[in-house]
N, C-alpha and C positions, 0 to 999 in steps of 0.2 A: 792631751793628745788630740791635736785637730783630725775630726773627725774623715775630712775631705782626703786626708793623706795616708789615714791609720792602717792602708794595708800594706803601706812602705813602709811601715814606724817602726821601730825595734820593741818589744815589749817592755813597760817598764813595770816599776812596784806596785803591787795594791796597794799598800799604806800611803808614800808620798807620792806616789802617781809621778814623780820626774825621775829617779834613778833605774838606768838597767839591772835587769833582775839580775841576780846572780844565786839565788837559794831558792828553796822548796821547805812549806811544810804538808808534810804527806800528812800529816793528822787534819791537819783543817782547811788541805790543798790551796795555800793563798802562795802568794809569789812575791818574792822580797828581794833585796836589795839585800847588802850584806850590813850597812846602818842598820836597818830598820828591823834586823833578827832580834836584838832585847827587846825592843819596844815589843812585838808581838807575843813574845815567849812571858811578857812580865804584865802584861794587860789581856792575853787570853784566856779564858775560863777553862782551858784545858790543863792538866797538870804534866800531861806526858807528850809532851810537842817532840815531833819526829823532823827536825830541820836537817834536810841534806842540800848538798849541791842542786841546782836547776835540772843538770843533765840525768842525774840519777833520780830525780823525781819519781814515788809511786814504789820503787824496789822494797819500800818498807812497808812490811803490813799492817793495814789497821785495823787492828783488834777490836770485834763488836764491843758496846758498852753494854754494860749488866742491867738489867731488868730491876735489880732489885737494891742494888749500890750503883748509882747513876752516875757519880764520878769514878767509878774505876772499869778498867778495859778485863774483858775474858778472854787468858789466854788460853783455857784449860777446856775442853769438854766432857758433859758426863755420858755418855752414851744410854745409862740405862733412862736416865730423867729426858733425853733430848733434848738437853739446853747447852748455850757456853755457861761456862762459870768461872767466876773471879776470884782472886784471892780471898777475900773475905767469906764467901762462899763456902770456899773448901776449911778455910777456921770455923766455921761455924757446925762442920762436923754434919752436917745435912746429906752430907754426899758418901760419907764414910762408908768404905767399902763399895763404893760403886767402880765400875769399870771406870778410866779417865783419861783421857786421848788429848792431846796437842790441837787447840783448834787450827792449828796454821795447817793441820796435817787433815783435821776433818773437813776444812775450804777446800785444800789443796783435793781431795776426791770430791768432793762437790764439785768444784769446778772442772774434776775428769768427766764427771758425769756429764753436765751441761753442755764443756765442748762436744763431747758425746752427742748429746743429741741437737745442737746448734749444726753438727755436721749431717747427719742426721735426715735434720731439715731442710740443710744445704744440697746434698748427693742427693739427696732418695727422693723425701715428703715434696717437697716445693717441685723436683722434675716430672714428680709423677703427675701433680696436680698442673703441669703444662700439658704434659701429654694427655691427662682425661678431656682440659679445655682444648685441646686441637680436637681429642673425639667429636667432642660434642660438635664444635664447629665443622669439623666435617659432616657429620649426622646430618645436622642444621641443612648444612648445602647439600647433601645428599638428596634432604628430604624435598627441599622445593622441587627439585630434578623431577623426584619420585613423585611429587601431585602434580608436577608440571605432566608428568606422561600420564598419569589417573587420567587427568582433565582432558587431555587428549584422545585418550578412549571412550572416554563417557561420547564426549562429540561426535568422535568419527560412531559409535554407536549408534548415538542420536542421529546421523547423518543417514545409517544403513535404517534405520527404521522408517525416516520419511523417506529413504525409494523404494521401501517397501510396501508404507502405506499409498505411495503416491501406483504404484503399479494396484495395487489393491483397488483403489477407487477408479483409476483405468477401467479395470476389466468387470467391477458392477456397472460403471454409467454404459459400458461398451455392450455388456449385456442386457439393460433397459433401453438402451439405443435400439438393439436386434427384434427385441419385445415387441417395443414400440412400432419399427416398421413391417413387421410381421401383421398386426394385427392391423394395421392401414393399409396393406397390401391387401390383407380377405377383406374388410366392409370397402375398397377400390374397387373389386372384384363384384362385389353384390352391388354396389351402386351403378358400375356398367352394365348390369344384366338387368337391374331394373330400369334403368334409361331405356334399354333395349326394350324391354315388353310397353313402358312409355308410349313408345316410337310408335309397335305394332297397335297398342289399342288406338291413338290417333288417327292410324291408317285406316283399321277397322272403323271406327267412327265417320270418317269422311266417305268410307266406303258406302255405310250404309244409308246416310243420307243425302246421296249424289241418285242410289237409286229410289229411297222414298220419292224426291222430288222430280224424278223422269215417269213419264206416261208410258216408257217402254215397260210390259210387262214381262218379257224374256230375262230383262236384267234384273228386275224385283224376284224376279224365282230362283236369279241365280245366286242371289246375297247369300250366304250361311253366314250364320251366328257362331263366334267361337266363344263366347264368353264366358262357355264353361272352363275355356283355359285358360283363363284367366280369374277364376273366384280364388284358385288355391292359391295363397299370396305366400311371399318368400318369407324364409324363417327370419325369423328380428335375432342378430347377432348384436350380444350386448357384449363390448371389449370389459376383461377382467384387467383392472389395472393394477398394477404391483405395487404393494407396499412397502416401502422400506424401513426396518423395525431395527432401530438403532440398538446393538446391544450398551446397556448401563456400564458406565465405566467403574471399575474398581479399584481405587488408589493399590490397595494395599494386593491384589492381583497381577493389576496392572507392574508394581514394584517388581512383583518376581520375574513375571515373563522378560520385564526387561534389562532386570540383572539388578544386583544387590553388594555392598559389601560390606565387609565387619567393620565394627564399631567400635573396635577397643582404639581407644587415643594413644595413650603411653601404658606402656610397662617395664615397673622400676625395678633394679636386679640389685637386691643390698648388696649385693657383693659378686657383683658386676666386674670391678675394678681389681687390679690387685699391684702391690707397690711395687714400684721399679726398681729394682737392683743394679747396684752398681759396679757388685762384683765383678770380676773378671774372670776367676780360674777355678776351678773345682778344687783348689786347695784354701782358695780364700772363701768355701762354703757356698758356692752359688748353684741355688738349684732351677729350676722351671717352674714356673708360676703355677701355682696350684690351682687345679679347674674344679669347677665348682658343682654340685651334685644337683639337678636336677630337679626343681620342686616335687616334681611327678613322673612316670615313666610313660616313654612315646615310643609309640608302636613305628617301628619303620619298614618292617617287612616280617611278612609270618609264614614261615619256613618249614614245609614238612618233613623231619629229617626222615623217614622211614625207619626208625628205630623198632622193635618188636616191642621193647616196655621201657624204660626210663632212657631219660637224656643226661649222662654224667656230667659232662665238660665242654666249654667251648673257649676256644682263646684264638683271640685274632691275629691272622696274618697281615693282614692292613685295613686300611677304612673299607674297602668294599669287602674283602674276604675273610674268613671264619672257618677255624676247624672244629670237628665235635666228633667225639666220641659217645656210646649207648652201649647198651646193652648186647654186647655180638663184636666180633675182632675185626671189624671194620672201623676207619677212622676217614671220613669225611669230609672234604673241603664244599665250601658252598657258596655262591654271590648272594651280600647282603641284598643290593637293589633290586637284583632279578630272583632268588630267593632257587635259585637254579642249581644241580649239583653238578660241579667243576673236577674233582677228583677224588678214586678212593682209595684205602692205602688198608692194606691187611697185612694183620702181624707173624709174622713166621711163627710165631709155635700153634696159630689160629684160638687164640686164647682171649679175654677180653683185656683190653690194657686200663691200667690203675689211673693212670695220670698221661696231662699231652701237655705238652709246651710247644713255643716257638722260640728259636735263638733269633740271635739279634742280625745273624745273617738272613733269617725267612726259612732257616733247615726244622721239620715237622720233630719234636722230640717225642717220647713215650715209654713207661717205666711197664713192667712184665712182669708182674709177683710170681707166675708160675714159673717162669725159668730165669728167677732170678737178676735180669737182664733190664741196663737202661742204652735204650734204641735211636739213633737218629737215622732219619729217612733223608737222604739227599738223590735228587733227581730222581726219583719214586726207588731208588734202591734202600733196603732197609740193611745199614752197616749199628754191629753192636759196641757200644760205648766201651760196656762193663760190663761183665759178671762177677754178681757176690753171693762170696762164702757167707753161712750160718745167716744172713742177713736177707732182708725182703725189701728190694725198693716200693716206696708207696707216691707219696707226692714230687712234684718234680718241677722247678723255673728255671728261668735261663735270667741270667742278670745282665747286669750293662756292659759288665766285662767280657763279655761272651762265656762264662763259666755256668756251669751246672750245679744248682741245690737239690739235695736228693732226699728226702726222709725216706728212713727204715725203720722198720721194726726186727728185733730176735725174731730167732723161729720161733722160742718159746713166748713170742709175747709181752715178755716182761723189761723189755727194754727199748727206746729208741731214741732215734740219734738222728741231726743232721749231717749232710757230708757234700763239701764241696770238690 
């Protein structure tokens, strides 16, 4: 077969490699020519060659060979040993009495099984594990987003604190500035008043020696000496000048004043994920992924109900809302976030109620051991379901059908029963 052409070729023999196939042996899958079927059947090591036509190829099963008689095929299986087994096998009395099944029939469920879970693989495992990689990779991109604005803040942070510092060191140099000319302003002040007396004792001075050196004596008697105003010399102002006393910086102070934040990297949820269904219909079994319990329990809001002594019941109206019943024939609605009371609802016989549900429309239910009685509240009116004979409603749900589960007890106690 020239290789250059071989994908336009016809296929031919394995044996003489020139003749179109025309035959199949499923036992040792080779492809023959309809010559060359003795030559194979009379020269292979097989004893039980399965030669069909080409097109029927593979319809024929090949039977494992035996572990233990190398030339013979197991048609037989023994279920209690889990092995096939061969003729020879089952004569040798080894297997006596054991269970023994058709291996073509224990493949044949093997292979249910396997397409089983090859589909399995297909529907469910391999879609899930696309949708976990979209998670991640959205996560991924979420996350630069989410450091990209951290790093954002940190800046604009860092930004608010230098015109903070920058206004900070304003208003000290502005106030050593104030300082500064204050205290040059008063020794300005004592330098002009000493200039000033300067001035005068010059005067004095020439005064007096204009009249030493005159023959007039009228003017010599008239000299006066002030020099007693001037012995007391002006106080010596020494300027105090301000220090400025760096306070020490402290990393780990410094960190807090200017903000901090957690340190946890990753955290890994084992069961995080949960597998995708590919059901359809509530008859084909598909339920809603089962959410997963909480390693620890988080406080979200702490709610005083005003209860007198214990808290019975609480079942939720939706994510923010909550009803609860206690101790007293009052039953309760309350805001989880604002932890605030929204409405109350009191039971006509004023007795305490056993049980509270909500239906699936959002109507308050409540079961009345005293008067026998199971209660729904719609638009704060309280309409009675049921009254039972001999019996005591106790606990009480609402299903998905919108139907009522009701446990009772006998009067006497000794009996009880569900009742939809």
């Amino acid at each position: 077969m020239d290789p250059r052409t071989s994908a336009q070729d016809v296929m031919r023999c394995d044996l003489c490699e020139t003749a179109v196939i025309q035959m199949h042996c499923d036992t040792c899958l080779v492809n023959l020519c309809k010559a060359c079927v003795g030559e194979h059947i009379s020269t292979g090591e097989s004893k039980d060659h399965k030669v069909v036509k080409f097109h029927d190829r593979q319809c024929t099963p090949l039977y494992p060979r035996c572990t233990t008689h190398a030339k013979e095929r197991c048609e037989m299986y023994c279920k209690q040993c889990d092995i096939p087994v061969c003729p020879s096998c089952l004569a040798s009395k080894q297997h006596l009495g054991h269970e023994l099944s058709k291996v073509f029939q224990v493949l044949e469920e093997k292979k249910d099984i396997i397409v089983k879970e090859r589909n399995e693989l297909i529907d469910t495992i391999y879609p899930t594990y696309q949708d976990i990689a979209s998670n991640v990779q959205n996560r991924m991109s979420q996350l630069e987003k989410e450091y990209g604005d951290l790093s954002t803040a940190i800046i604009k942070h860092e930004e608010d604190w230098h015109r903070e510092i920058d206004k900070l060191v304003k208003k000290i140099k502005a106030e050593v500035d104030e300082m500064k000319n204050t205290q040059l302003q008063t020794l300005q002040k004592q330098l002009n008043e000493i200039n000033k007396t300067m001035s005068d004792i010059t005067e004095e001075i020439n005064s007096i020696e204009t009249a030493i050196d005159t023959n007039d004596l009228s003017k010599l008697f008239s000299v006066k000496s002030n020099v007693s105003r001037y012995i007391n010399l002006p106080h010596k102002m020494i300027p105090l000048l301000p220090k400025f006393i760096p306070e020490k910086i402290h990393w780990e102070e410094l960190s807090k004043i200017f903000g901090a934040f957690s340190s946890d990297s990753l955290k890994t949820d084992e069961h995080g994920y949960s597998m995708k269904t590919t059901q359809k219909s509530p008859e084909a079994g598909s339920y809603p992924p089962v959410k997963q319990l909480l390693d620890g329990p988080e406080t979200v809001t702490t709610i005083d109900t005003g209860y007198r002594d214990n808290l019975y019941n609480v079942v939720c109206l939706s994510d923010e809302e909550i009803w609860t019943n206690g101790y007293d024939s009052t039953m309760k609605l309350f805001s989880i976030n604002q932890g605030s009371l929204l409405k109350s609802i009191t039971t006509k016989s004023w007795k305490i109620p056993f049980d509270i549900a909500v239906t699936k429309s959002g109507d308050l239910v409540y079961t009345d051991t005293s008067d026998r009685t199971v209660n729904i509240v719609k638009n704060e009116k309280i309409e009675k379901v049921i009254r039972i004979q001999n019996w005591r409603p106790r606990s009480v749900c609402s299903t998905s059908s919108g139907d009522l589960l009701v446990i009772m007890d006998s009067d006497d106690y000794k009996q009880a029963k569900v009742v939809r």
